[in-house]
Structure formats: structure tokens, C-alpha cells
C-alpha positions, 0 to 999 in steps of 0.5 A: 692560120697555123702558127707557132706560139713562144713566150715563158712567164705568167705575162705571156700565158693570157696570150696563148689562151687568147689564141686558143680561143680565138680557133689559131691552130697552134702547131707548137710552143716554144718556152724556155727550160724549167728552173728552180722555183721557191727556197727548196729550188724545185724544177717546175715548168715555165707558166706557158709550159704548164698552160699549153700542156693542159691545152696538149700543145706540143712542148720545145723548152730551149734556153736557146734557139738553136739550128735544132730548135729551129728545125723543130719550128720548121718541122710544125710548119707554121704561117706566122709565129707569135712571141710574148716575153719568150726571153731569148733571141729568135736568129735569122734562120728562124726568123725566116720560117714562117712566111708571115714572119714572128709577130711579137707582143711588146709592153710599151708604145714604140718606139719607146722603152725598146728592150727587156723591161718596158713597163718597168722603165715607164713607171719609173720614169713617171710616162703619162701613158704606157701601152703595149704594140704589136711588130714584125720581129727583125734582128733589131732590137724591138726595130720591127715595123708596127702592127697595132698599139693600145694606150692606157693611162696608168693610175697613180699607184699603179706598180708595174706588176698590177700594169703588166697584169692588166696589160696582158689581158689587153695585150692578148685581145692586140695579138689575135686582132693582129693575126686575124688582120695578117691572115686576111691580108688586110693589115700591114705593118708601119715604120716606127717613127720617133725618137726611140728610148731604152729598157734594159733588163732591171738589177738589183741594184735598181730596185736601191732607193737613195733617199736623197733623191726628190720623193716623186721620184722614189715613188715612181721607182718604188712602183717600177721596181715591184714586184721584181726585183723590189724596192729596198734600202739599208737598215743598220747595213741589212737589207730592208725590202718595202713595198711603194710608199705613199707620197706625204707631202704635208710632211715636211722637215725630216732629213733624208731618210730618216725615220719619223712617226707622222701620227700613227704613219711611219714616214721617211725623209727624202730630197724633198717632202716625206714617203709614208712607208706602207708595208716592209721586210726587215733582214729575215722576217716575213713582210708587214706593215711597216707600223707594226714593225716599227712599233715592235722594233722599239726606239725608231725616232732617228734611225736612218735608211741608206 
């Protein structure tokens, strides 16, 4: 089958490899512009840029899929086109290119968590299971009927970016099991059923932790938001980045989020029983272990996270 392969991050790369291999005629890829990467801002290509250059796939790099991009895709003629987390919309006219539609690879088992950040929204609501499916896109948001899902039961300190890696992998083995399926004509989509939930594109401000809140739920928040874009609170009015803290529960009495020495362990209060703090960034400093800092930063006992 002749296809079309769109998607951006590292989380779409093992995708497009898996199609590679799989013997997919891949016509082209489609990626969004390079952006600037690391403190000097250098220009650097997208993941699935750089991955289908050394594959010698013909490289479209649009922020938007405009009618020019759209001829581009047209000009490939494709069967079917594949999507993982391209990050920008495909319009109708697109949409309507290759006769088996765009078969697109979401992170999350519709129709729950629709939308820009399923795995995050997952972890942080604290889903018993996560997952990833495969649909037809349509012009809803993540509306199409399903193709296939897998499920997996995250681990307890599982953080969303040791899900997504995991995930991928998995991810990649669904999407040509799709295509395969759509190529010999016997698979069909199905209507998602269900109550659908939403995931939209994670802030800064999601990643704040309000240490009033119970710690089960900090925890969960703390993993969600790792690594983009990162837990972190406030350190006499600085910004104070963590990595997920440990669920104490055999610490108990320490306000909300005030500082303690738990033995050797750096904890913090919250609404309900402690959080071990394992790794942390102080304002202007390289990540380290939150020990360590607290040892080196001198008086720690009572000062408070906000």
C-alpha cells in the first residue's frame, strides 16, 4: 500500500519506522517546521524530519496544511495516509486525498482523554488503565470510528513520558496491523461508544503543584506533567522545578508544604500525609537530589513551597 506518513516528535518516529519495515510504500512525510532547540535556539529539524531523511523519504515541513500542502499530498498519490502527533489540523480537502482516508494513532482508548495531551490527562487523573487506538480521522475532534486499541496497566510511578516511550513501541506494531487490515479489506472501523472526556494541551500552569491538595493527587500530577512541561512550585517567590515525588504515608503532621527532614529524606507536607522530594532544580541550578540541595542550602526546617 502507498501511503502518506505525518507526525513531528520523537513519540511519532518508532511509527514511521515500523511502517518502513513493514515493506509501506511510504510516498512522502509530512512534519512541522524546524524550531529552535537548546539555550542557543539553533534551527534543528523535527525527529520525523530527521528520521525519514536518513530513511530518503521526501520531506513537506508545514506548520499548516494548506491547499499547497494539500496538492503536495495529492501529487504523492497515496492509498491511505498515517498521522501520529503531526500537531496541526488536516482540512477537509485533505482529509478527502487518499481513498482509505487518514488513519491516525492517538494515545488514549476513545473515547476518553480526545485531544492534544491524552496520556498526560490519564496519569493525572490517576486511569487505572491507559492505552492507545487507532481511528479514521474526520473533521471532529478525535470523532472518527475505531480501528483497534491496546490497553496497558501503568505502573504506579510511571510518569507520562516513560508511558509515551512505551506506548510508541506498541503504538507502531497497532498502526501497521491497521493498515495491513485496511489493505486487505478485512477491517472496518466502529463507532466510538461512551461518554467521551477531554485533553487539552498542557500549560505551565499545569505543571504548579498546590501543596494543599491531598498527596495522591500531587503525585499523580507530578508524573502527568513530566517531563513537559514539569512539576514545580515556589521557593522564596522563585520557581522551584522537581521531579515526581514519593508518596510518604508513614509521614504525617507537616503542614502543607512545608519542609522537613524525614531521617535522611527531604519531605514536604500536603492536604493529607507527606511527599518525599527526590530530585529538584532551585532558580539557576542544575537538577539534583533534593537531599543534597537541602543539605547545601543550609537551614531548610520550616521554610515553606508555594
Amino acid at each position: 500500500m502507498r501511503i502518506v506518513f505525518a507526525g513531528t516528535p520523537q513519540v511519532a518516529v518508532p511509527s514511521l519506522d515500523a511502517l518502513a519495515a513493514a515493506g509501506f510504500d511510504i510516498a512522502g512525510v509530512l512534519t512541522r517546521p524546524d524550531a529552535p532547540v537548546g539555550r542557543k535556539r539553533v534551527l534543528t529539524p523535527s525527529p520525523v524530519a530527521a528520521r525519514a531523511a536518513e530513511l530518503g523519504i521526501p520531506v513537506v515541513k508545514a506548520a499548516r496544511v494548506t491547499e499547497e500542502v494539500t496538492r503536495k499530498i495529492a501529487g504523492w498519490a497515496p492509498e491511505a495516509a498515517a498521522i501520529v502527533a503531526y500537531g496541526g489540523i488536516i482540512p477537509p480537502s485533505a482529509l478527502a486525498v487518499p481513498p482509505h482516508g487518514w488513519v491516525n494513532l492517538h494515545f488514549s482508548l476513545l473515547p476518553a482523554w480526545r485531544g492534544a495531551a491524552p496520556l498526560q490527562h490519564s496519569v493525572i487523573h490517576g486511569d487505572d488503565v491507559v492505552g492507545a487506538s487507532t481511528f479514521r480521522l474526520e473533521q471532529g475532534l478525535d470523532t472518527g470510528p475505531v480501528y483497534g486499541t491496546l490497553a496497558v496497566t501503568p505502573s504506579p510511578e510511571a510518569t507520562s513520558g516513560e508511558l509515551f516511550a512505551e506506548l510508541a513501541s506498541s503504538g507502531a506494531k497497532l498502526l501497521v496491523a491497521t493498515l495491513e487490515g485496511i489493505a486487505s479489506g478485512r477491517l472496518e472501523p466502529q463507532a466510538q461508544a461512551g461518554d467521551p472526556t477531554f485533553a487539552p494541551k498542557l500549560t505551565l500552569q499545569d505543571g504548579h503543584l498546590d501543596w494543599s491538595q491531598p498527596a495522591v493527587a500531587l503525585h499523580r500530577r507530578a508524573r502527568g506533567v513530566t517531563p513537559e512541561p514539569g512539576a514545580w512550585t515556589l521557593l522564596d517567590g522563585q520557581r522551584f522545578k522537581l521531579e515526581p515525588p514519593r508518596l510518604r504515608p508513614d509521614v504525617e503532621g507537616v503542614a502543607p508544604g512545608r519542609l522537613a527532614w524525614a531521617g535522611k529524606a527531604l519531605v514536604v507536607g500536603t492536604g493529607t500525609h507527606a511527599l518525599e522530594l527526590t530530585r529538584v532544580q532551585p532558580a539557576g541550578k542544575k537538577m539534583m537530589g533534593a537531599a543534597d540541595w537541602a543539605r547545601g542550602a543550609g537551614d531548610i526546617e520550616g521554610k515553606v513551597l508555594g
